[in-house]
N, CA, C and O of each residue as an XYZ file, in Angstrom:
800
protein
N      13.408     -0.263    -13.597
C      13.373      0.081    -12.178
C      13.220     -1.195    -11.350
O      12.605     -2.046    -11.993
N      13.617     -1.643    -10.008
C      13.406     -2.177     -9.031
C      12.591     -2.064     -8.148
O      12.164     -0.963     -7.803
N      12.239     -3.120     -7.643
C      11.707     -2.916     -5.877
C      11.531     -3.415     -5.253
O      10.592     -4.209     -5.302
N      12.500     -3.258     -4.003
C      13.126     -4.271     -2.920
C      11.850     -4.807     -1.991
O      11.356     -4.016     -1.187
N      11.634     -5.362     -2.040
C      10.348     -6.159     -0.911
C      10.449     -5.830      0.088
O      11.597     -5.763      0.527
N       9.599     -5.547      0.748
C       9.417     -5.661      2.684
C       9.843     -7.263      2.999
O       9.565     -8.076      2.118
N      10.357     -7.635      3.943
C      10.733     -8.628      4.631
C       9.866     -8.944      5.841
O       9.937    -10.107      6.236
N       9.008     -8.060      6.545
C       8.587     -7.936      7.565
C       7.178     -8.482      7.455
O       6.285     -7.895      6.844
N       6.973    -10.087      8.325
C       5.790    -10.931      7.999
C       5.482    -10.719      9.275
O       6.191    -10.413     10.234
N       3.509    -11.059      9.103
C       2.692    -11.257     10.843
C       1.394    -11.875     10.218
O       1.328    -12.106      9.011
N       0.726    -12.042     10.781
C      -0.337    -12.524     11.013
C      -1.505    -11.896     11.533
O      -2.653    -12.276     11.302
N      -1.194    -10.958     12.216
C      -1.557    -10.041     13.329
C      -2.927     -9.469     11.919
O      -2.794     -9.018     10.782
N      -4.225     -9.824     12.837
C      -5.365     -9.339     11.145
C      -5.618     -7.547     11.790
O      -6.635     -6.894     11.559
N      -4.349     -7.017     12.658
C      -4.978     -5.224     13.162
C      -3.593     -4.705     13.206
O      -3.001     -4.220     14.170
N      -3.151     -4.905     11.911
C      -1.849     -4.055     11.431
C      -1.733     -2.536     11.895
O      -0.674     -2.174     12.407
N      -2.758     -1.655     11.739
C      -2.667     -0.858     12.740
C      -3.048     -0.643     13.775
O      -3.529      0.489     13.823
N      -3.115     -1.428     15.160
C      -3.161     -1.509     16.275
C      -1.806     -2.174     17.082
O      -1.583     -2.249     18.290
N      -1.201     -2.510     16.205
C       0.207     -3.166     16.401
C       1.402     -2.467     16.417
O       1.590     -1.935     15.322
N       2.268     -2.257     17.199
C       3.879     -1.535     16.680
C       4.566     -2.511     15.717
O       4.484     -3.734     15.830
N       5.368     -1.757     14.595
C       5.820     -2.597     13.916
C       6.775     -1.202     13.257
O       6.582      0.007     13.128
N       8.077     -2.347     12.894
C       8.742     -1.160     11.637
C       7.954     -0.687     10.683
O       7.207     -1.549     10.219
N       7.851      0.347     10.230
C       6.976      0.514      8.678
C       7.866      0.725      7.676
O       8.926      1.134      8.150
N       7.893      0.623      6.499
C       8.688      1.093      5.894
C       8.815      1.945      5.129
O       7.904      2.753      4.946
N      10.043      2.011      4.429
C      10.831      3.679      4.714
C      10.829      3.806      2.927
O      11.207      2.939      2.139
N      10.368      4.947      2.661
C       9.944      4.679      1.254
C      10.960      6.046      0.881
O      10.972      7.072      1.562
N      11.623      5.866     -0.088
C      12.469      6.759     -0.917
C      12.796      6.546     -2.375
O      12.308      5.629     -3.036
N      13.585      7.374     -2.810
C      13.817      7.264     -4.031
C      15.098      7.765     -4.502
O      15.830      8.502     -3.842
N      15.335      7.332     -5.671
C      16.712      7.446     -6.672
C      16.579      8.643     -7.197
O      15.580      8.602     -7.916
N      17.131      9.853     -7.223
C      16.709     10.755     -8.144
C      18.033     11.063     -8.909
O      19.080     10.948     -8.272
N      18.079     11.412    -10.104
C      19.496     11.349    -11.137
C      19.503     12.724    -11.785
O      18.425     13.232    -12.093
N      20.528     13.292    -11.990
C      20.571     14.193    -13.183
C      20.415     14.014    -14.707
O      21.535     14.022    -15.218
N      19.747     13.907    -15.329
C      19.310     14.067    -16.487
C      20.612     13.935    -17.702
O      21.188     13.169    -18.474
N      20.547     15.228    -17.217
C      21.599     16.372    -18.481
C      23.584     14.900    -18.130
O      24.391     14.481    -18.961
N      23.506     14.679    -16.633
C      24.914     13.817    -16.813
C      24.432     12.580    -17.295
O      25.125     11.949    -18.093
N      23.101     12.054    -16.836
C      22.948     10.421    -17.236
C      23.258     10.551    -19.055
O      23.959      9.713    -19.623
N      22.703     11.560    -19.696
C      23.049     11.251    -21.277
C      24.135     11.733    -21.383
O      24.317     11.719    -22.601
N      25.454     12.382    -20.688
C      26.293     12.218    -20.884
C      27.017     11.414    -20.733
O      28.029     11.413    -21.434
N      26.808     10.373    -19.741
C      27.115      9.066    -19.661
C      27.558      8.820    -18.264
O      28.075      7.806    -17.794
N      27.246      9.979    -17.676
C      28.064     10.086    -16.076
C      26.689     10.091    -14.899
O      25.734     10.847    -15.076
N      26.742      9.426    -14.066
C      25.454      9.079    -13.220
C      25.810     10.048    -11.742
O      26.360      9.744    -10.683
N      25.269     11.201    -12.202
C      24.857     11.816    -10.755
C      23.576     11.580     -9.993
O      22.653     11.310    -10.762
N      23.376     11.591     -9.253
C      21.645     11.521     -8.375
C      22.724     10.848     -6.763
O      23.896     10.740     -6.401
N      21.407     10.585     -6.308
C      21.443     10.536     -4.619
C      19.912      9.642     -4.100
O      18.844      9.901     -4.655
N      19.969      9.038     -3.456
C      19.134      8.586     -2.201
C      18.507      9.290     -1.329
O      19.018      9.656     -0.271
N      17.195      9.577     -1.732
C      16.486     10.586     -0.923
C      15.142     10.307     -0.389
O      14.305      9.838     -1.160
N      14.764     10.596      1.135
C      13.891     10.314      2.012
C      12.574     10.571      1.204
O      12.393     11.744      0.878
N      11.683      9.709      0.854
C      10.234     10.587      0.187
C       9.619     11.285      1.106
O       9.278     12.458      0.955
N       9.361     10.331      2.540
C       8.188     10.491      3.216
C       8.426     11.896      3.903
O       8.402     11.906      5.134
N       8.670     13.180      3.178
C       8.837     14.554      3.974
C       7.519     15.494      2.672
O       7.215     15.057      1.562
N       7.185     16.328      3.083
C       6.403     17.815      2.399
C       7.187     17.862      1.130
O       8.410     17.890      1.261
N       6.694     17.877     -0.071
C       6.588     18.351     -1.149
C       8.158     19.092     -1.455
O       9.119     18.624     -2.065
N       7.995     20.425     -0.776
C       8.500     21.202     -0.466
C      10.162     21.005     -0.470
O      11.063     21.494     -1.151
N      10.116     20.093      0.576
C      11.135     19.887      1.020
C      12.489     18.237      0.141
O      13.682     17.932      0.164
N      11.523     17.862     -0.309
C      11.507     16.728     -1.333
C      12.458     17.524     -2.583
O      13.543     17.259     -3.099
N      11.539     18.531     -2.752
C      11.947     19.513     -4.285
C      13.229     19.988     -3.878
O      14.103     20.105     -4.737
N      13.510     20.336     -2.450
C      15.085     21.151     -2.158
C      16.094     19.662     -2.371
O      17.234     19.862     -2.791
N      15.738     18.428     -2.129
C      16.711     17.505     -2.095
C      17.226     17.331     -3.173
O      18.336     16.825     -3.337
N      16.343     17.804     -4.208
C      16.341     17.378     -5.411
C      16.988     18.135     -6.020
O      17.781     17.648     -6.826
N      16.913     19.649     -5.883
C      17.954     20.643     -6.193
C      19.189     20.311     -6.074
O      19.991     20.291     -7.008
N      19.456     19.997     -4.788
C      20.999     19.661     -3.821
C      21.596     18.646     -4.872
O      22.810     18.510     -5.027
N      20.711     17.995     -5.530
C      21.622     16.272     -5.618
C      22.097     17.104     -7.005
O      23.278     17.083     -7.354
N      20.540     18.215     -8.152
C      21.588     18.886     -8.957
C      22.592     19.989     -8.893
O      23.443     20.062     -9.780
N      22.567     20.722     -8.065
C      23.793     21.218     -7.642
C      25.170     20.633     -7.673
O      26.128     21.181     -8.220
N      25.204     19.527     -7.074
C      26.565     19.019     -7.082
C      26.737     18.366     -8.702
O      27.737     17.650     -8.766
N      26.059     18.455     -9.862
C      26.504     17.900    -11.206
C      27.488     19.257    -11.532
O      27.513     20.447    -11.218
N      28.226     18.374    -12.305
C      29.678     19.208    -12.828
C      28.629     19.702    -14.385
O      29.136     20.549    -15.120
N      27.637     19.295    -14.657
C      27.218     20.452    -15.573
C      26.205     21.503    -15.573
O      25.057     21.525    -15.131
N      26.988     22.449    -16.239
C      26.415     23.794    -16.049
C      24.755     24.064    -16.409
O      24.345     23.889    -17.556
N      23.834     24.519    -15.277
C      22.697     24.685    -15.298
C      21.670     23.462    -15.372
O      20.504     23.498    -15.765
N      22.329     22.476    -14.939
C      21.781     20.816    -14.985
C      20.324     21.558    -14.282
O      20.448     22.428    -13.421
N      19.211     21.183    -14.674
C      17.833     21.232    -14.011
C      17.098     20.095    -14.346
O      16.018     19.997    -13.765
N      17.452     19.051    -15.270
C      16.394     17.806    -15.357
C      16.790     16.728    -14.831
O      17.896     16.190    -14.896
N      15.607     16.338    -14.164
C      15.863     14.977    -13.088
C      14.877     14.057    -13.427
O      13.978     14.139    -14.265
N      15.184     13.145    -12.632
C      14.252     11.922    -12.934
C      14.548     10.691    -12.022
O      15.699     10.331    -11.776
N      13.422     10.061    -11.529
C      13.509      8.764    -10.719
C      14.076      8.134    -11.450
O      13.919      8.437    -12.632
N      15.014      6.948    -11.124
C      15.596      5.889    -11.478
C      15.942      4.953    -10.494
O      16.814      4.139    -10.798
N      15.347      4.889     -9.171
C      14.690      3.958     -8.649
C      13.807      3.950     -7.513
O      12.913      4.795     -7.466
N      13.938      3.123     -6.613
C      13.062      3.540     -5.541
C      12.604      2.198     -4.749
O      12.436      1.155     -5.380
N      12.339      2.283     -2.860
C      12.071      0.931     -2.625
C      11.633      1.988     -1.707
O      11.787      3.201     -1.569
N      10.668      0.451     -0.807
C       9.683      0.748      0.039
C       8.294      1.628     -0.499
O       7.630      2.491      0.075
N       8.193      1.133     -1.586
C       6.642      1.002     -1.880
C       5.704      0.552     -2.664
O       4.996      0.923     -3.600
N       5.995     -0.755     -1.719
C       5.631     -2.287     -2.230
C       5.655     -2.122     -3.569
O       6.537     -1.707     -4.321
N       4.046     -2.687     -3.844
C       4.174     -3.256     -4.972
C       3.732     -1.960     -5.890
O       3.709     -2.322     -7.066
N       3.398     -0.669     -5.761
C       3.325      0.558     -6.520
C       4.641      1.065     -7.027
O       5.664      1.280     -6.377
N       4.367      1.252     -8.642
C       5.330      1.258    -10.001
C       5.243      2.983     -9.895
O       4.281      3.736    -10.041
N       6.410      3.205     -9.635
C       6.615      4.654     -9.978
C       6.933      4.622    -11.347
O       7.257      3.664    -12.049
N       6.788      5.838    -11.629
C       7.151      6.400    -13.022
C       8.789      7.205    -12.941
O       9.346      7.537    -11.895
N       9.255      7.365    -14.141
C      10.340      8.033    -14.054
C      10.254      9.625    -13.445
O      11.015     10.179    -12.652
N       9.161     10.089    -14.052
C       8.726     11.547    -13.562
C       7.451     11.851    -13.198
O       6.709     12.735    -13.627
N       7.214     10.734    -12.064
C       6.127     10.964    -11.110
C       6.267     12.333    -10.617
O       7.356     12.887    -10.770
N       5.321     12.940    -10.054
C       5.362     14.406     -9.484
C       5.391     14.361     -8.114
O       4.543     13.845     -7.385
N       6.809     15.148     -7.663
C       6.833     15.068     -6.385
C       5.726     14.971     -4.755
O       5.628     14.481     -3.630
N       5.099     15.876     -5.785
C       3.858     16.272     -4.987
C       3.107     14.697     -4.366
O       2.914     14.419     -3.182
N       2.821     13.937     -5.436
C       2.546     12.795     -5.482
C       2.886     11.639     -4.840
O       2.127     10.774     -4.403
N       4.314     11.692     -4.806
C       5.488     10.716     -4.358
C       5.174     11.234     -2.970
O       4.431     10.445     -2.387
N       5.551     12.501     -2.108
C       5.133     12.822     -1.057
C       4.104     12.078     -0.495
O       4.372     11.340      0.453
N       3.086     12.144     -0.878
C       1.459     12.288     -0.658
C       1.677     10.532     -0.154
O       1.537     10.137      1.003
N       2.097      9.543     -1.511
C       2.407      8.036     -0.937
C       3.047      7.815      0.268
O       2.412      7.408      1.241
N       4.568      8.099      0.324
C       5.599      8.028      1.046
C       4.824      8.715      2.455
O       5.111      8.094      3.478
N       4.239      9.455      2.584
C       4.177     10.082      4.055
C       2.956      9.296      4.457
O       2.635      9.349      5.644
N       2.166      8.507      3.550
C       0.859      7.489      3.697
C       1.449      6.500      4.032
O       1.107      6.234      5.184
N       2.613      5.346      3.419
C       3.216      4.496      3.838
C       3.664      4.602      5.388
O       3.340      3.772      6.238
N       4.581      5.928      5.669
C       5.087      5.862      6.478
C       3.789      5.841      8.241
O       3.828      5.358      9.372
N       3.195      6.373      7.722
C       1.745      6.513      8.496
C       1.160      4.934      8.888
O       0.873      4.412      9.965
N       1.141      4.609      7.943
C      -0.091      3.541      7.847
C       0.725      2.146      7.613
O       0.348      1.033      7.978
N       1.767      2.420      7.013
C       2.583      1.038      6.713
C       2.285     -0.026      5.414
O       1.257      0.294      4.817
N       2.771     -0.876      5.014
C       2.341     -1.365      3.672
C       1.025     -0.840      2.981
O       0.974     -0.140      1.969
N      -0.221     -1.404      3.861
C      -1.316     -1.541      3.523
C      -1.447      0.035      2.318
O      -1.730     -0.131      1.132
N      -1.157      1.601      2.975
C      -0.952      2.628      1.937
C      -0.169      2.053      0.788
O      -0.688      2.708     -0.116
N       0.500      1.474      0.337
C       1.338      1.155     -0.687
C       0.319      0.148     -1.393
O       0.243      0.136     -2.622
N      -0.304     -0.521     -0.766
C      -1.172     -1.382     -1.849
C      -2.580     -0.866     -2.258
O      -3.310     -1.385     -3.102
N      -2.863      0.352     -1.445
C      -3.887      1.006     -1.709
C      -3.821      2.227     -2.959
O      -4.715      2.755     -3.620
N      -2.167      2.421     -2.941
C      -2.042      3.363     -3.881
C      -1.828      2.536     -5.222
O      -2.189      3.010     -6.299
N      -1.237      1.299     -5.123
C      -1.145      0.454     -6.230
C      -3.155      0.420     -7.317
O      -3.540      0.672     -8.459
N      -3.868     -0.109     -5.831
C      -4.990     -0.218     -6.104
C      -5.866      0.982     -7.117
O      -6.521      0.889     -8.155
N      -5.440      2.250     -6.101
C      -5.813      3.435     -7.052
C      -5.380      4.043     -8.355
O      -6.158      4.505     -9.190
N      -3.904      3.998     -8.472
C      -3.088      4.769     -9.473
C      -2.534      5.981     -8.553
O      -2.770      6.152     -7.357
N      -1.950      6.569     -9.181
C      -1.537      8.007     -9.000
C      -1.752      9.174     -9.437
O      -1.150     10.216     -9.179
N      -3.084      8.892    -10.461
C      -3.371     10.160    -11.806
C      -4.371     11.322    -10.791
O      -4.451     12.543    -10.922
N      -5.124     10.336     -9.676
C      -5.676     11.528     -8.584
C      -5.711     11.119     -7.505
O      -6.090     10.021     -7.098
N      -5.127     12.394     -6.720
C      -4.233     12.384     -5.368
C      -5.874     12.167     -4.221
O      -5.917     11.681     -3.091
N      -6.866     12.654     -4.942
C      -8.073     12.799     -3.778
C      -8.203     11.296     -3.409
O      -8.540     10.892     -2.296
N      -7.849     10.402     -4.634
C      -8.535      8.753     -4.111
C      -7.430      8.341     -3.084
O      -7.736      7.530     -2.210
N      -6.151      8.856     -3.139
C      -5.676      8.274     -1.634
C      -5.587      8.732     -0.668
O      -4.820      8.354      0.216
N      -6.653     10.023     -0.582
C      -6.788     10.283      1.008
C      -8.345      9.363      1.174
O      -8.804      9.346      2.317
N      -8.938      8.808      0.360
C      -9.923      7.621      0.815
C      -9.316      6.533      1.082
O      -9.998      5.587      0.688
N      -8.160      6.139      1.664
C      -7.467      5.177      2.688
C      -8.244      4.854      3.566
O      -9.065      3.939      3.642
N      -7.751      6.199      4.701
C      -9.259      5.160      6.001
C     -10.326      5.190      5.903
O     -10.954      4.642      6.808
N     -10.809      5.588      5.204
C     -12.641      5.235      5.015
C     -12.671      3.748      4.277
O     -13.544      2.948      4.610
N     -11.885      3.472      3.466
C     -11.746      2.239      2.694
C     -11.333      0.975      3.370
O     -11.836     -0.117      3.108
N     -10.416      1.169      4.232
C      -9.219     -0.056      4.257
C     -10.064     -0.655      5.470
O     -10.592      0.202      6.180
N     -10.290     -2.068      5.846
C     -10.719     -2.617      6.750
C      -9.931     -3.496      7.039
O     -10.539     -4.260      7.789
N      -8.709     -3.918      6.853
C      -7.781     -4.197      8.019
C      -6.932     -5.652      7.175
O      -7.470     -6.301      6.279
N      -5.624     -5.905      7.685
C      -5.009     -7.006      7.289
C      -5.564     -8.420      7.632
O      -5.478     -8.519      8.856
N      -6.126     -9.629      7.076
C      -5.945    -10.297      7.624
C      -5.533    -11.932      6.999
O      -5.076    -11.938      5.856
N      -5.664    -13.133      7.626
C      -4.792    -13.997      7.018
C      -4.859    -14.324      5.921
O      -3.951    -14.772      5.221
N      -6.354    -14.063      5.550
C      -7.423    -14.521      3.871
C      -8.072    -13.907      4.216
O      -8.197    -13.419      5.340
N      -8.984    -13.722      2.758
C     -10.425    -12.996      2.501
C     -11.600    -14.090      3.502
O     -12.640    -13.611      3.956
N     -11.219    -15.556      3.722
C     -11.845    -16.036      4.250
C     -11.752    -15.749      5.304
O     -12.703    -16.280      5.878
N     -11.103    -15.140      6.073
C     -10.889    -14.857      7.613
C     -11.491    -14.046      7.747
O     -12.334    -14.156      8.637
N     -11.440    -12.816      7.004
C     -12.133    -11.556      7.098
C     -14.004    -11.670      7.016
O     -14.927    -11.172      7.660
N     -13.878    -12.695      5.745
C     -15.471    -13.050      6.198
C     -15.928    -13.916      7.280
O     -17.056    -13.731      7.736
N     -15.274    -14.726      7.685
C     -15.816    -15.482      8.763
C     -15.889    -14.464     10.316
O     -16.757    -14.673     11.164
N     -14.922    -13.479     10.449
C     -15.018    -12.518     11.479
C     -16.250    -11.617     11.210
O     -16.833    -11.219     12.219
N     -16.880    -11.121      9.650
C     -17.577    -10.490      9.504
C     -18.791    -11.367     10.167
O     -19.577    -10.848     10.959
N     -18.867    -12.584      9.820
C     -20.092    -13.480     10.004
C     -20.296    -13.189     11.430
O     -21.354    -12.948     12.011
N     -19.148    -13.250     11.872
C     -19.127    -13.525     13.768
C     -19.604    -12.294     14.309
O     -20.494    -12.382     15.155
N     -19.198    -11.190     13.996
C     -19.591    -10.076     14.487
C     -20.740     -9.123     14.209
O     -21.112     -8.097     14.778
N     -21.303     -9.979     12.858
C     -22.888     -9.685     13.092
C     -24.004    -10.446     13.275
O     -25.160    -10.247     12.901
N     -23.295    -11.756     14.181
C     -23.845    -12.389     14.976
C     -24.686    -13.296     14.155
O     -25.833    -13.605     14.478
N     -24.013    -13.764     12.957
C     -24.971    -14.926     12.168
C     -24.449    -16.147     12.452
O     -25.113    -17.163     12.247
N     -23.125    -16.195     12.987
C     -22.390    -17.780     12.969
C     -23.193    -18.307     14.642
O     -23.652    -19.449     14.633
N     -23.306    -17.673     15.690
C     -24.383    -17.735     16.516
C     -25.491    -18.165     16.838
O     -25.933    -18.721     17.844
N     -26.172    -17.646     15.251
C     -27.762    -17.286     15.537
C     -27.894    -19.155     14.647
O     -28.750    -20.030     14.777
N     -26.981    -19.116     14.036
C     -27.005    -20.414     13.327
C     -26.988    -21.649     14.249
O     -27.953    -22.412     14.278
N     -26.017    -21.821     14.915
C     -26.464    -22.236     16.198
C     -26.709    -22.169     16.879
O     -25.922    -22.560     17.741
N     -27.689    -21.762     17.229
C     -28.841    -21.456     18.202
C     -29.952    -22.171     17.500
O     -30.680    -23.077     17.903
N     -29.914    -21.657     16.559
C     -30.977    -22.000     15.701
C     -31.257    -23.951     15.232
O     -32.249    -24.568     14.843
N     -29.944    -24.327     15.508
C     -29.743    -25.563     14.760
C     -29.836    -26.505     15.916
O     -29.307    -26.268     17.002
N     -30.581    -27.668     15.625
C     -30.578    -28.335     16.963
C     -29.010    -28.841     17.399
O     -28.219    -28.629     16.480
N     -28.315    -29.536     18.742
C     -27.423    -29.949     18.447
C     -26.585    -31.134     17.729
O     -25.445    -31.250     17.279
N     -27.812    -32.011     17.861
C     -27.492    -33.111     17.163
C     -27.259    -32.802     15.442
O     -26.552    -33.453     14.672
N     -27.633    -32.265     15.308
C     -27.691    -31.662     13.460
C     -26.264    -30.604     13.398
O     -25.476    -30.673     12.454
N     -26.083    -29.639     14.549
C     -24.993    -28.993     14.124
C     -24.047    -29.665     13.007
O     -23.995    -29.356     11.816
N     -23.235    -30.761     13.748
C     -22.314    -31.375     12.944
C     -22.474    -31.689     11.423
O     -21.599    -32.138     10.682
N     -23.923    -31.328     11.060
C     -24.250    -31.017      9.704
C     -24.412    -29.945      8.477
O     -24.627    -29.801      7.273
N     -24.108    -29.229      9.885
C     -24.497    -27.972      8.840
C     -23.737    -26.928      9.328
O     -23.580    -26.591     10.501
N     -23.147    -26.306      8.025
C     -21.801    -25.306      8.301
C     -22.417    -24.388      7.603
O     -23.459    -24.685      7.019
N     -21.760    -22.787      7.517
C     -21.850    -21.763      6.874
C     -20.735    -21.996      5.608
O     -19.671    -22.591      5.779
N     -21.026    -21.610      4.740
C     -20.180    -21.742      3.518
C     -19.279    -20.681      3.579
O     -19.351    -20.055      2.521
N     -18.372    -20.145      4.427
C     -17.872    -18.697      4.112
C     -16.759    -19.199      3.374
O     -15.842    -18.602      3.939
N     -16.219    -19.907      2.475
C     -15.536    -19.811      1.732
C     -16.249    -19.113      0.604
O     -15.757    -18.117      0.073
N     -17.558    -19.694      0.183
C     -18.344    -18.891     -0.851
C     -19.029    -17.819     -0.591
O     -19.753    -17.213     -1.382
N     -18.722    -17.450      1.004
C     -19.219    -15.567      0.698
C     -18.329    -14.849      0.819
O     -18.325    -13.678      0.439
N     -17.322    -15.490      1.428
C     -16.160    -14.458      1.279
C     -15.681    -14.359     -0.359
O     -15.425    -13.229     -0.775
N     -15.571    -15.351     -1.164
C     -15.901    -15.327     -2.941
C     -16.805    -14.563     -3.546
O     -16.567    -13.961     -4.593
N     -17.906    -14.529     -2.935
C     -19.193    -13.957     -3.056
C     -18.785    -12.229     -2.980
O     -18.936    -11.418     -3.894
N     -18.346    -12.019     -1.890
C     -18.217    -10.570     -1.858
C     -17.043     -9.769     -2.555
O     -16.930     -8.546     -2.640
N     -16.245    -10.696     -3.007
C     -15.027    -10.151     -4.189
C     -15.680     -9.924     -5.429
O     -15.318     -8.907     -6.021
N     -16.716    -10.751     -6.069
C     -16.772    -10.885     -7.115
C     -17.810    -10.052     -6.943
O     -17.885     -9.377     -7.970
N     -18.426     -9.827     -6.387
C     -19.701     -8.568     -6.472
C     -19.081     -7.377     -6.302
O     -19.891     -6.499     -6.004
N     -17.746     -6.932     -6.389
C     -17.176     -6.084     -6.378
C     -17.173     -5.442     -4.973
O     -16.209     -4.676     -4.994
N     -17.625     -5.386     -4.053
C     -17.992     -4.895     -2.753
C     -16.608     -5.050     -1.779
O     -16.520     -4.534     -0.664
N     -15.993     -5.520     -2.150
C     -14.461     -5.966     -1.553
C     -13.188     -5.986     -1.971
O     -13.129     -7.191     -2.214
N     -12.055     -5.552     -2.258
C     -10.890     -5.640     -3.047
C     -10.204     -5.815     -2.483
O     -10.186     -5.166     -1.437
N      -8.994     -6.928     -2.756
C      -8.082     -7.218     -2.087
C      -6.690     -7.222     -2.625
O      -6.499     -7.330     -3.836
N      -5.633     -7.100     -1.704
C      -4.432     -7.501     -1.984
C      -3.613     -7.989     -1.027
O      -3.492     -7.593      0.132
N      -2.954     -9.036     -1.684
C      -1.646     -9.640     -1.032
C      -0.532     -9.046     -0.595
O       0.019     -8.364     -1.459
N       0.033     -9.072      0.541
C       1.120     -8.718      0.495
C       1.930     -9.502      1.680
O       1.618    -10.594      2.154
N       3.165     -8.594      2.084
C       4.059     -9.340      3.226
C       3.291     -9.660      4.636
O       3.628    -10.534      5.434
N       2.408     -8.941      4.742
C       1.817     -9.309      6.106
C       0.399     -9.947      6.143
O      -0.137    -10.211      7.219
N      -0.237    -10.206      4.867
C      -0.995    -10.720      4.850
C      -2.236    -10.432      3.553
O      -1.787    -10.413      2.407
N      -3.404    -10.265      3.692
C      -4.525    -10.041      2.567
C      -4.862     -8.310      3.132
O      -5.029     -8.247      4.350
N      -4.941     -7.346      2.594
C      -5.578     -6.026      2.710
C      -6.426     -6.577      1.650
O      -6.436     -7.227      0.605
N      -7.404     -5.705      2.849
C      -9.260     -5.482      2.051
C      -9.088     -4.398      2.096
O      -8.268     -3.702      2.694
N     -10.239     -4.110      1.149
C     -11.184     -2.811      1.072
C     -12.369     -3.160      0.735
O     -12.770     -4.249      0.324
N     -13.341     -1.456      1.065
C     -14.001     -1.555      0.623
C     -14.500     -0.412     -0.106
O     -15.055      0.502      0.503
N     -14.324     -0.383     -1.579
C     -14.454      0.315     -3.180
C     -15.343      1.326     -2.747
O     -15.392      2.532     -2.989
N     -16.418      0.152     -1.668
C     -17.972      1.602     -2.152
C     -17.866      2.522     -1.026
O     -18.555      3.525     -1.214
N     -17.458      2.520     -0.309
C     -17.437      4.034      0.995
C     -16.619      4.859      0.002
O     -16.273      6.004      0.289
């Protein structure tokens, strides 16, 4: 299987507070019964719709096989969702559940579902309780954390000025600090570092 990359870079550390394309997550679906005959039926089909409606596309694409009573299908490819590895016979239900999260939320769902798996659908509706936002590095994210609970401040305040120029906060080593204590998970992607956070 393949999977075509997002192209679409920013910087921007409030991916969702931003307009942006999101992308469009679908899949390859094939007839079975022609691929081992050696003949490749399937079609290009929208994920990000209801279950429901996913399963009728899927009918349609076997309908049109020239063999009689064709009913087995199977992914054979799929783009727009990132870096999460479908399976050949992921369950629609499933594929839905991503695809309409991507389309919602934009990459960041695609690396969250990478993060989780797909074996249970409940851990990716813990998306927004989890996800705390794109930004350039884990170091960015901690140095904003520092700022906004008012320790990079209190530090100077605290520090005379002549000494400032001596003394820095290490947030390279707490933003390290908080990966490795597990309290933070991250991933790379086209627009930047997605965090989380594991324990909510």
């Amino acid at each position: 299987m393949s999977e075509n990359q997002e192209t679409q870079g920013s910087e921007d550390e409030n991916p969702e507070t931003e307009a942006r394309p999101r992308p469009v997550p679908r899949i390859y679906v094939a007839s079975l019964s022609d691929y081992n005959d050696g003949r490749l039926i399937g079609r290009w089909v929208d994920a990000a719709v209801e279950p429901e409606e996913l399963g009728r596309q899927v009918e349609e694409m076997l309908a049109a096989s020239p063999t009689p009573g064709a009913e087995e299908w199977a992914i054979h490819d799929y783009e727009g969702f990132g870096p999460l590895p479908l399976s050949e016979y992921e369950r629609l239900a499933v594929v839905s559940r991503i695809a309409c999260g991507i389309a919602e939320h934009g990459e960041a769902f695609a690396h969250w579902a990478a993060l989780v798996g797909t074996t249970d659908p409940d851990d990716l509706d813990r998306f927004e309780d989890t996800y705390l936002g794109c930004f350039e590095s884990l170091e960015r994210y901690a140095e904003d954390l520092l700022d906004d609970l008012g320790y990079l401040d209190a530090v100077d305040k605290a520090v005379p000025e002549g000494i400032q120029p001596y003394v820095k906060v290490d947030i390279a080593g707490f933003a390290r600090d908080l990966e490795l204590s597990g309290e933070l998970t991250t991933s790379g992607g086209s627009e930047g570092v997605y965090v989380f956070d594991m324990a909510r």
